[in-house]
N, C-alpha and C positions, 0 to 999 in steps of 0.2 A: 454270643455266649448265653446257655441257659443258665438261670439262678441254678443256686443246690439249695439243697432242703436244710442246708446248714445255716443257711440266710437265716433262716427266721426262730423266733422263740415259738416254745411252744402254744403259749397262747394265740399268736399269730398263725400258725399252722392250722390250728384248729378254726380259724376263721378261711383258711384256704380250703381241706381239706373236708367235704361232708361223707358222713356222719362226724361230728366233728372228734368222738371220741378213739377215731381211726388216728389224729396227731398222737397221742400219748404211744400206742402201739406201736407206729412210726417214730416216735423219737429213743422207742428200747432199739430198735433195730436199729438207730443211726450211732448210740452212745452205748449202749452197752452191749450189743453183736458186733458193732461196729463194722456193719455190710456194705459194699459196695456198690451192688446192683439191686432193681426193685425185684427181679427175679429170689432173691437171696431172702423177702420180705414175707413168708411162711403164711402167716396169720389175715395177711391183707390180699379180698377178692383181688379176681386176674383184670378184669377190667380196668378197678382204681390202679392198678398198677401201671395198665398200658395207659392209662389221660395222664399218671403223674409222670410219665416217663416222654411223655409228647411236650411238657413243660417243664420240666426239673433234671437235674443230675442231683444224683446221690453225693457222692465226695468229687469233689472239683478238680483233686488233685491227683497226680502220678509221680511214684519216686522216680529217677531218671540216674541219679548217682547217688552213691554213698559210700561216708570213708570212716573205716572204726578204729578207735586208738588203741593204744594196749590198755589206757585210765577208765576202759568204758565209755569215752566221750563219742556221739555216732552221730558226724554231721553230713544232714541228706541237704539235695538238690529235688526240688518240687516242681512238678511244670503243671500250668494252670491251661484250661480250655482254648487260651489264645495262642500257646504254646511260647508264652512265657516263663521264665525259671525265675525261684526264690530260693531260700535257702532255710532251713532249722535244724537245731542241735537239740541233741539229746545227751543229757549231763546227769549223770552219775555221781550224786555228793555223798553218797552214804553207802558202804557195805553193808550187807547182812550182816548180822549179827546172830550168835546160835551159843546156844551153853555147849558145858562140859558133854551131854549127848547127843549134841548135835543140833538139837531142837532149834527153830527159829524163836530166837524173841524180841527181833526187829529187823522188818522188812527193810530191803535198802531204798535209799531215799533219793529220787531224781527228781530234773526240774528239764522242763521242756521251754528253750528258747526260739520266740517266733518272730516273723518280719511281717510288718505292718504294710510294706512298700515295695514296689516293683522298681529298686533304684532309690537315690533319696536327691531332695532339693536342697541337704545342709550344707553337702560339699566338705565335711571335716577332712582336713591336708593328711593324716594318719588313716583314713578306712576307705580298703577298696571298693565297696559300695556305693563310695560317690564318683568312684570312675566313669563308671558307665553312664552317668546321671538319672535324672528321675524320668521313669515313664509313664505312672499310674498305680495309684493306691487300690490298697490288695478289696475285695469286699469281706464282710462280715462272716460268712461262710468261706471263703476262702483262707481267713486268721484258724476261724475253729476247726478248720479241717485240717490244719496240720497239727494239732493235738490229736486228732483220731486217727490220722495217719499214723504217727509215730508210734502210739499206746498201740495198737494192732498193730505193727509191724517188731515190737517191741513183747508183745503179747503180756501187756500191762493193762489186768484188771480192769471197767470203767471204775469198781469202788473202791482202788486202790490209790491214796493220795497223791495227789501229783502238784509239783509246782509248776507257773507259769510266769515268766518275763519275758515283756517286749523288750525286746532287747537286740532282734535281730536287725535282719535289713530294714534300712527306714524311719523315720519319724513318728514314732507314734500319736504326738502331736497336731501332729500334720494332717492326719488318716484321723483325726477323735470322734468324730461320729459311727465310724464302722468299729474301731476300737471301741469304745462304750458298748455298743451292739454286743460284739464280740465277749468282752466280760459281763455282759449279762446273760448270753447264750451258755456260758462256761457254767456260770451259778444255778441254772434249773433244775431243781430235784430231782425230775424225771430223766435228764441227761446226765452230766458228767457231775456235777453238783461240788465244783471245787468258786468254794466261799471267795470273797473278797481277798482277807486275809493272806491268800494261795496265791495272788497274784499281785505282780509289780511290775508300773510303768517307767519305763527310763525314757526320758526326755534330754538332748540337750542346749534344752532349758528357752522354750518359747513361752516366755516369762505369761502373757497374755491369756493362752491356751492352759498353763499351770493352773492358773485362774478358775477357767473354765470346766476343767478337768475337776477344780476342789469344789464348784457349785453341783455338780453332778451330783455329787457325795457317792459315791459307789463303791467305797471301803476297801478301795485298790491304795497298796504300798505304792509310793515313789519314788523314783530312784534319779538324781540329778549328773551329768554327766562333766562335769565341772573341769577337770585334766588343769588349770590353771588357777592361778590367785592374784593375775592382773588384768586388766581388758587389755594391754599390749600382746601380751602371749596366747591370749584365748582366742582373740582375733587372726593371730597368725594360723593357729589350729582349727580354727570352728570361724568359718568368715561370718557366718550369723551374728556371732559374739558384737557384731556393729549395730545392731537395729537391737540384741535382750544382752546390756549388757551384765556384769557379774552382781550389776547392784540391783536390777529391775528382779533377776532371777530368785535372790538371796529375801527382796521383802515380798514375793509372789509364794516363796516356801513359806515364810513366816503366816501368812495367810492362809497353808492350806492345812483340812482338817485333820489329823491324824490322831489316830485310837491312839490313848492316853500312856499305853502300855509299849507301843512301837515310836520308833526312832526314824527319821528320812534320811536315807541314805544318798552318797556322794562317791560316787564316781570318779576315783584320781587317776586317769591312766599317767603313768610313770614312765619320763622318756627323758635317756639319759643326757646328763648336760644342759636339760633346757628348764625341769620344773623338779629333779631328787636331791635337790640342796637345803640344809636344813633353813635356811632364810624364805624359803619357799612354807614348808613346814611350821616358821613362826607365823606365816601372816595366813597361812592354811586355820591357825586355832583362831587368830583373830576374827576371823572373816566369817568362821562358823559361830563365833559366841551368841549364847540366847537361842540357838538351834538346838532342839532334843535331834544331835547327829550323829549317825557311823559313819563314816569312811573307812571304804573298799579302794585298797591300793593295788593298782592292776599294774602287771608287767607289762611294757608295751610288746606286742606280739611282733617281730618284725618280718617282712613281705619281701618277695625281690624288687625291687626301684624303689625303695622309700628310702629317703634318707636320715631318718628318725635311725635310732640304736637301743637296745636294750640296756635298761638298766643295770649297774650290778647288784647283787644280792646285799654289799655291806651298805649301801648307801640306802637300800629299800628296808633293810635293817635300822637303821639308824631314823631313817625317819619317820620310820614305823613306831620304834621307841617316843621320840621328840612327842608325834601326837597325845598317843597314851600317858604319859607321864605328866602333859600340859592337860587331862581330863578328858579326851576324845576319846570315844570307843571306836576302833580302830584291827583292820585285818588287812593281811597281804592276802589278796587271791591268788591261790593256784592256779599255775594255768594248765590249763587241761586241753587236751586235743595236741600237745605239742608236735606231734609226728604225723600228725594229716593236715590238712587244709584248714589251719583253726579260725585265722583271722577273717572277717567278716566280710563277704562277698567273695571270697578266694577258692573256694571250690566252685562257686558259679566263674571264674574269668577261667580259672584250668581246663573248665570241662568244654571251655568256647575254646580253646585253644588247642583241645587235643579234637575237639569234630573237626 
């Protein structure tokens, strides 16, 4: 596999690339035309073109599938130069907004979910991404190039805000060197230039790596994947839960930095019969006390062969109340994508099942 040009920051290019101030020209054409080929590269002699093209690809990546909901939710399938498949979503949180004449006076507001992993090593019993097992972490240019994918496929402005969470397939953890890469690839003014702020890592929860991740200091949101409030249950969900368990996790957040103004967020995936009882609920406040925390209560999505069940509404009601009312700041997620492939890795196993 060649690198892409997405590997690198631009100060890094500009040590690849002579004259050096040909990188900056190269990274309008990579983040803000969002080109493809070097042919597409207008500005940049024929020659630099054909030596960067004997050494690099432009974006790494090709859509292969995709499935659109009626909620706006558009989740692709990615194949990478080895002709492996990933997957990212494109989420929709926000309508336009427009007055009485129609006029705009807010853009609508999405957020781009990426996969860190080709496959994951956590094994969580709930997500099909640990089916397949792990094969290999994604590189650095391969993270940001499905932000450029999507936003040109999407035909989303570079200087139009955008969110980003790892979130998708994989461990971000796991992968935190090309992650780190990657959100500082994202931050360059000359590229896409979406701040810290704009983006959040979901981890669940390599208490060590947490660690590591808050020495970095990179001004990325965290987001904890937690689905339990015992090491009996987390374990059965998340076999990792044996080596970081809920207590290594809990003082590794306490430990990490967070702007003073933002809160770390938790993860509850909600699955019925085993963790939506309000006894769950009390030791859910307990367990966060002394955390500036939300929790996000997620439906569990449910897949054909799982044996997990959907919550129902009054019991995610209810415990949705319990937290709020004991001080947690607290939302049920909508879930979105319900009528395509939403749960994670489930359009990459259909799309191997219908070749």
């Amino acid at each position: 596999m060649k690198p892409s040009l997405m590997d690198y920051t631009q100060k890094e290019l500009a040590t690849l690339i002579k004259p050096s101030f040909r990188a900056k020209q190269i990274y309008g054409w990579l983040y803000h035309q969002y080109v493809s080929s070097f042919d597409e590269m207008k500005n940049i002699p024929k020659a630099l073109k054909e030596e960067l093209a004997e050494k690099f690809v432009v974006n790494p990546l090709t859509i292969v599938n995709k499935e659109i909901s009626i909620d706006g939710t558009i989740k692709y399938l990615l194949q990478m130069q080895d002709g492996k498949t990933m997957e990212a979503v494109w989420l929709k949180m926000k309508d336009t907004q427009r007055d009485e004449n129609g006029e705009v006076i807010q853009e609508a507001k999405y957020t781009i979910c990426v996969s860190t992993q080709v496959g994951c090593k956590v094994g969580c019993v709930f997500c099909l991404t640990a089916k397949g097992g792990f094969t290999r972490n994604l590189t650095a240019g391969e993270i940001v190039s499905q932000v450029v994918t999507l936003k040109k496929d999407n035909e989303h402005k570079h200087n139009r805000k955008i969110n980003i969470v790892y979130m998708g397939m994989g461990e971000p953890l796991d992968n935190l060197d090309n992650v780190a890469k990657a959100i500082e690839i994202f931050k360059e003014e000359e590229g896409l230039c979406i701040g810290g702020k704009r983006q959040t890592v979901s981890t669940s929860g390599l208490s060590n790596k947490i660690d590591r991740l808050g020495e970095m200091d990179l001004g990325v949101h965290i987001a904890i994947s937690l689905h339990a409030v015992d090491d009996e249950l987390r374990s059965e969900l998340i076999p990792m839960n044996k080596a970081h368990n809920i207590n290594s996790i809990i003082e590794a957040v306490k430990r990490f930095p967070i702007d003073t103004r933002k809160k770390v967020m938790f993860e509850y995936l909600v699955i019925k019969g085993k963790n939506d009882d309000l006894g769950s609920a009390k030791k859910l406040v307990k367990l966060l006390s002394g955390i500036k925390a939300k929790v996000n209560l997620i439906y569990f999505n449910p897949y054909p062969g799982t044996p997990y069940e959907r919550p129902s509404k009054a019991d995610m009601v209810a415990f949705d109340e319990y937290l709020i009312k004991h001080g947690l700041l607290c939302t049920i997620r909508d879930s979105k994508g319900m009528d395509i492939s939403a749960a994670c890795g489930q359009l990459k196993e259909k799309t191997k099942e219908e070749l």
